[in-house]
C-alpha positions in Angstrom: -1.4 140.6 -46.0 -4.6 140.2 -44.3 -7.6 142.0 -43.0 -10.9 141.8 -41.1 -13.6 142.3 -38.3 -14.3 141.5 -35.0 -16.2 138.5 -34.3 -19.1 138.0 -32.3 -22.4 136.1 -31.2 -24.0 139.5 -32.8 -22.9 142.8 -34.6 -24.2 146.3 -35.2 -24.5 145.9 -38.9 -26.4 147.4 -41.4 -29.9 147.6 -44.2 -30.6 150.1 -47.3 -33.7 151.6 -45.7 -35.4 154.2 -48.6 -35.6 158.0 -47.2 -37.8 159.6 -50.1 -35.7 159.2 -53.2 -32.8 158.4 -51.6 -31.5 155.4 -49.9 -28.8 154.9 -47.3 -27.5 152.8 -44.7 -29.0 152.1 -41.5 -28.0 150.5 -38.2 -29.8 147.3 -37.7 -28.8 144.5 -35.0 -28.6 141.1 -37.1 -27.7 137.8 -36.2 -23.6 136.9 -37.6 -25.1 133.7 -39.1 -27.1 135.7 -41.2 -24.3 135.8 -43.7 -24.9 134.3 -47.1 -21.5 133.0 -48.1 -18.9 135.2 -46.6 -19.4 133.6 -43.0 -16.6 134.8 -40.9 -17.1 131.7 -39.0 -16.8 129.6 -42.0 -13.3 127.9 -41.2 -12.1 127.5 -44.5 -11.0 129.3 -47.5 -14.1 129.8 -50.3 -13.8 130.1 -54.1 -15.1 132.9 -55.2 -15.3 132.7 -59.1 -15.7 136.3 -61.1 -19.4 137.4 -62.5 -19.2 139.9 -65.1 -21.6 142.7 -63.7 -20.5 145.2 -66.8 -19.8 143.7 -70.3 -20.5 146.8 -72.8 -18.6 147.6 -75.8 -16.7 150.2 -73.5 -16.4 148.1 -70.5 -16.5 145.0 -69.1 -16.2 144.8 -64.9 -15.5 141.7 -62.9 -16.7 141.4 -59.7 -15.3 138.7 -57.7 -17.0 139.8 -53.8 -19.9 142.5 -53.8 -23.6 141.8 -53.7 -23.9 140.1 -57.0 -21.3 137.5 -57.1 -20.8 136.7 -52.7 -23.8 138.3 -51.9 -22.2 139.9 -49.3 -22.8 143.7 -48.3 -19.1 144.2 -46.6 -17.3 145.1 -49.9 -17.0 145.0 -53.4 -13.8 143.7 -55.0 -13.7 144.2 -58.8 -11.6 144.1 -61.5 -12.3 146.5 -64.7 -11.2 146.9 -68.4 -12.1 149.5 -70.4 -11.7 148.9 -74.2 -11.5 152.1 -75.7 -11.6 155.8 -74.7 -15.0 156.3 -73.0 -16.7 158.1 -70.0 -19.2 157.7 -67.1 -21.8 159.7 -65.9 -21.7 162.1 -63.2 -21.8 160.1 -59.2 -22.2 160.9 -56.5 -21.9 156.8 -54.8 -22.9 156.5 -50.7 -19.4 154.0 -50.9 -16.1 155.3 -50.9 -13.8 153.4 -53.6 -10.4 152.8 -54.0 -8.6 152.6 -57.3 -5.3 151.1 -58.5 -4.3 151.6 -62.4 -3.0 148.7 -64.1 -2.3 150.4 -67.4 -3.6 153.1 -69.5 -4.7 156.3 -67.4 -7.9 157.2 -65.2 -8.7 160.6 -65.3 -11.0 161.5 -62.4 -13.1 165.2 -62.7 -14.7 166.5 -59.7 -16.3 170.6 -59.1 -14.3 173.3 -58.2 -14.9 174.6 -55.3 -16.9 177.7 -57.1 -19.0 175.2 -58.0 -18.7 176.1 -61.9 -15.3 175.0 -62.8 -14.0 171.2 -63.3 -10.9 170.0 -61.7 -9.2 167.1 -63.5 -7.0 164.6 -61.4 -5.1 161.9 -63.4 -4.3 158.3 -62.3 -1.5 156.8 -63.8 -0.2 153.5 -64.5 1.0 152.1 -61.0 -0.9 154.8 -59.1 -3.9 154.4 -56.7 -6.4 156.9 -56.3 -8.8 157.2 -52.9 -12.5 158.5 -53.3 -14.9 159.5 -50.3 -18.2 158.7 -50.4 -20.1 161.4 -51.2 -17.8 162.6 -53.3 -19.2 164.0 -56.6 -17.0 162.7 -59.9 -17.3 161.9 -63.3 -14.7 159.1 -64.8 -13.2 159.8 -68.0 -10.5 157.3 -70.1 -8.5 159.0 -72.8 -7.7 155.1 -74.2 -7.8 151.5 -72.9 -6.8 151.0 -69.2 -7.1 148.3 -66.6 -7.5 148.9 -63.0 -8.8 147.2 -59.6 -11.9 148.6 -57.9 -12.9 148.4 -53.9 -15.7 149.9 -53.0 -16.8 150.0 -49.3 -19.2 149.5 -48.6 -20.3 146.7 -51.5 -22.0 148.4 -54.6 -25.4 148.6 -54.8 -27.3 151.0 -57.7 -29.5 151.7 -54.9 -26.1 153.7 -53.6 -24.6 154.5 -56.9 -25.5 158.0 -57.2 -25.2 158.1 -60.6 -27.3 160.1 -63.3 -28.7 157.7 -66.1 -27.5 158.2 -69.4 -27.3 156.3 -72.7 -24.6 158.4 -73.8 -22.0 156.6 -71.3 -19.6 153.7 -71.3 -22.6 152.5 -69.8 -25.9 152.3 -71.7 -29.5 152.2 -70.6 -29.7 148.7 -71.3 -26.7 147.4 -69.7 -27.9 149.7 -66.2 -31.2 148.2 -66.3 -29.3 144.4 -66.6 -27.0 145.7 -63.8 -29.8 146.2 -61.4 -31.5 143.1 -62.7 -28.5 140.7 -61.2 -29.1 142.8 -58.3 -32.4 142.1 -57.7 -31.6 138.5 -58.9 -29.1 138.1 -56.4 -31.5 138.3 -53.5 -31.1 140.0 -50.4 -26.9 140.1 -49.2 -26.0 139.7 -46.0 -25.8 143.5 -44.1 -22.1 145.0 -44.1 -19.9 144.1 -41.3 -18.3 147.7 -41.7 -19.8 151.3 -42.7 -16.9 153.9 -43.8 -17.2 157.2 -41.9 -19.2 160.2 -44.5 -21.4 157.6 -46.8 -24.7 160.4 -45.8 -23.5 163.1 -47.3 -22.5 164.8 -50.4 -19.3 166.3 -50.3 -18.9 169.6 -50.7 -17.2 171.0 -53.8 -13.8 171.6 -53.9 -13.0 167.9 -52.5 -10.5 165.9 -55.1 -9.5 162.3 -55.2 -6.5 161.4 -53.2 -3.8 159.9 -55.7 -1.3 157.7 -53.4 1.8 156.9 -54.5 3.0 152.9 -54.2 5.1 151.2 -51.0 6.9 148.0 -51.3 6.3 146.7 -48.2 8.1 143.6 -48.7 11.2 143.0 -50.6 12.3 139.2 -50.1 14.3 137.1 -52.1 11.1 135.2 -52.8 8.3 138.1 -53.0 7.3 141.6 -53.3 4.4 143.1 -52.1 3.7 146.5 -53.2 1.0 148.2 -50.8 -1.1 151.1 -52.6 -3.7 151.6 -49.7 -3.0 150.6 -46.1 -1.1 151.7 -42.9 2.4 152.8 -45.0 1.1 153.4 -47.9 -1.9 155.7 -47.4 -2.2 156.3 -43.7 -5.3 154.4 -43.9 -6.1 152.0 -41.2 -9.4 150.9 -42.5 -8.4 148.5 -45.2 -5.1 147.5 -47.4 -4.7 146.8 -50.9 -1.4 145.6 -52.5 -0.2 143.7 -55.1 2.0 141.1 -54.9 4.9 139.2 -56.9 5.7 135.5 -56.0 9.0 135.2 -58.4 9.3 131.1 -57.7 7.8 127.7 -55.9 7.8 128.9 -52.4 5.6 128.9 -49.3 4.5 131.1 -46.5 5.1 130.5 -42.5 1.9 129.5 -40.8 -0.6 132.5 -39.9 -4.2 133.1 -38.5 -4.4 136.4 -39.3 -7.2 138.4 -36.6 -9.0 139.7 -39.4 -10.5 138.7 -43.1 -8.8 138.6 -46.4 -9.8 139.0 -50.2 -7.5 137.6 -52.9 -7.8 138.0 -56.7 -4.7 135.5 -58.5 -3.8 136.6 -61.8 -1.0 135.2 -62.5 -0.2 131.2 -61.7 -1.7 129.8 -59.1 -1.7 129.5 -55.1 -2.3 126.6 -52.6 -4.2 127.4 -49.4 -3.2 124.5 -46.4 -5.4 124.8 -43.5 -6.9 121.7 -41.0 -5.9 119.0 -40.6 -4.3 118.1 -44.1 -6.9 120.0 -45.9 -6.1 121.9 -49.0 -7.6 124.7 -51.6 -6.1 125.7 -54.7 -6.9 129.0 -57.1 -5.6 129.6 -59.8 -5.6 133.3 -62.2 -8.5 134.0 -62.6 -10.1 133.0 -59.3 -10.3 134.4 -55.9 -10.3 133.2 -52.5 -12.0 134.6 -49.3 -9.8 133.7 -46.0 -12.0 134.0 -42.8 -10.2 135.8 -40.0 -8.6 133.0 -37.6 -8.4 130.5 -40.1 -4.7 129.2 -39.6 -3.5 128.6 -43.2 -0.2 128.0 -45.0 0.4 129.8 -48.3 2.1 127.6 -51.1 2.9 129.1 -54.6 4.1 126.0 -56.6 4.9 128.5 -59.4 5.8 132.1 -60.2 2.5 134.3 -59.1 0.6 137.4 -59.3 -2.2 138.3 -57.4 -4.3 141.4 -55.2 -4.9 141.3 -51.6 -7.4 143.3 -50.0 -7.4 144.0 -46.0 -10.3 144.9 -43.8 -9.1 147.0 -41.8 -5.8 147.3 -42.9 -2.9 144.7 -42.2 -0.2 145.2 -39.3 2.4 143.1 -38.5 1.0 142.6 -35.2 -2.5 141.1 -36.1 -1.1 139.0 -39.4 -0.9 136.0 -36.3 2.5 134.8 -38.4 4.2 131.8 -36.3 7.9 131.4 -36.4 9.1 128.8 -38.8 12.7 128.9 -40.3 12.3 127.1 -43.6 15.1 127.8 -46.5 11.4 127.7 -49.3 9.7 130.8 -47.1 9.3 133.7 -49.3 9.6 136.5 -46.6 12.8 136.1 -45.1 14.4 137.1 -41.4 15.2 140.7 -42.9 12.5 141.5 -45.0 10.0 140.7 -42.6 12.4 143.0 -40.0 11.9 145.7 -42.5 8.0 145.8 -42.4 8.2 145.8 -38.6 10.0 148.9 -39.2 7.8 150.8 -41.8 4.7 150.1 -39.7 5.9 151.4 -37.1 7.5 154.7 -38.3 4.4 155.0 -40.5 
């Protein structure tokens, strides 16, 4: 799966600009080469290896893209664990985010629409939960969980929304270090892409939107389960899946018309690309895949790992060249079998 942005000489991207206490994001016409390390243009897979943002007693958060560890405004791509039952303050974040559970359960409450009364919507193991920006919430955990975090665009406690507390999963101390590795950070390159509503405060009476899981791909040699995206969510603005490599095996030549994030965790994966160049990650790294990079996939072992998509992948922009080869994971009929899903989707 694979995702991304139009590329030009020039793009209408975007600045924080301060509008009394609040801040939001503005139009401002910047050169593409501005980017820090996430260069479209780049030509070649990057590293990206994790920075904790958040490491509290109740919480410690990963981010392997965001302003802090690619200093790139586009997106955040995060992965959290949180070690006992805890909660967050009440946010309302200028991003939208989306969630996928790994284990335990996220319980998300937002206002009634009477403004008085709390509505409680649970995430569950395997489940993926979409949240507008604007959107008013408070996170709760009843135990431990794991989950994956997007937020679009990147984080930014300028954006957060959030009321400070010390009585949170996180502490006074550990917000004031977040923004400090903000600040450290330097300027990010502006966000290729702004999300429709990031203004506003929605109104009450808006809940997440819990989407139920697709397997979008079924081969002999991989499974890709999509939780955002196209089929699984009707979203055309980005995808995020999960997939499961189940041997050694290898992908047909691509260069997909659009970016892609990947988080491994689990073995390992082997990026060919050029002219007999190579990248490897392995779990616990990530890779950033410029849009019309033509790359081969190889998975010299059984592999895990989360794929995110900006805007959301289609079969007709992944840029997939035929190539019969016995080792491909996707086969003839599986591949088929997406055309299909995309199209009555």
């Amino acid at each position: 799966m694979a995702a991304g942005f139009g590329a030009t000489a020039t793009c209408e991207a975007l600045e924080l600009v301060q509008e009394g206490d609040q801040w939001e994001w503005r139009p401002k016409k910047v050169s593409q080469s501005n980017n820090v390390l996430l260069d479209t243009t780049a030509g070649e897979p990057v590293i990206a290896t994790p920075v904790n943002v958040l490491d509290t007693p109740g919480i410690t958060i990963k981010e392997y893209f965001g302003n802090v560890a690619s200093k790139d405004g586009t997106v955040s791509f995060a992965q959290a664990t949180v070690h006992r039952a805890d909660e967050a303050g009440w946010q309302a974040p200028r991003f939208a985010e989306y969630v996928l559970v790994h284990s335990g359960v996220l319980e998300l409450l937002t206002l009634h629409e009477d403004g008085a009364q709390v509505t409680r919507t649970r995430v569950q193991k395997g489940s993926g939960a979409y949240l507008p920006a604007g959107l008013r919430v408070k996170w709760s955990w009843p135990g431990p969980c794991s989950y994956t975090v997007v937020c679009l665009p990147a984080y930014s406690p300028h954006t957060a929304g959030d009321s400070a507390s010390s009585t949170t999963v996180v502490d006074g101390t550990s917000r004031a270090s977040l923004a400090q590795m903000h600040q450290a950070a330097g300027p990010a390159s502006a966000p290729r892409y702004l999300p429709p509503t990031v203004a506003d405060e929605q109104a009450a009476g808006i809940t997440p939107l819990v989407v139920s899981p697709v397997d979008v791909v079924d081969a002999p040699g991989i499974t890709i389960t999509e939780h955002f995206g196209n089929v699984a969510s009707s979203d055309p603005l980005l995808s995020l899946g999960q997939a499961v490599v189940k041997g050694p095996s290898q992908e047909a030549w691509q260069a997909p018309a659009f970016d892609e994030f990947v988080i491994c965790t689990k073995g390992s994966i082997e990026f060919l690309y050029g002219n007999g160049r190579s990248q490897k990650i392995v779990a616990g790294q990530g890779v950033f895949l410029p849009m019309d990079l033509r790359v081969k996939w190889v998975w010299p072992e059984a592999t895990n790992y989360v794929v995110l998509c900006l805007p959301a992948f289609t079969p007709s922009l992944c840029g997939r060249e035929a190539e019969e080869n016995a080792t491909n994971a996707k086969d003839s009929a599986s591949m088929a079998r997406l055309e299909k899903l995309h199209q009555t989707a």
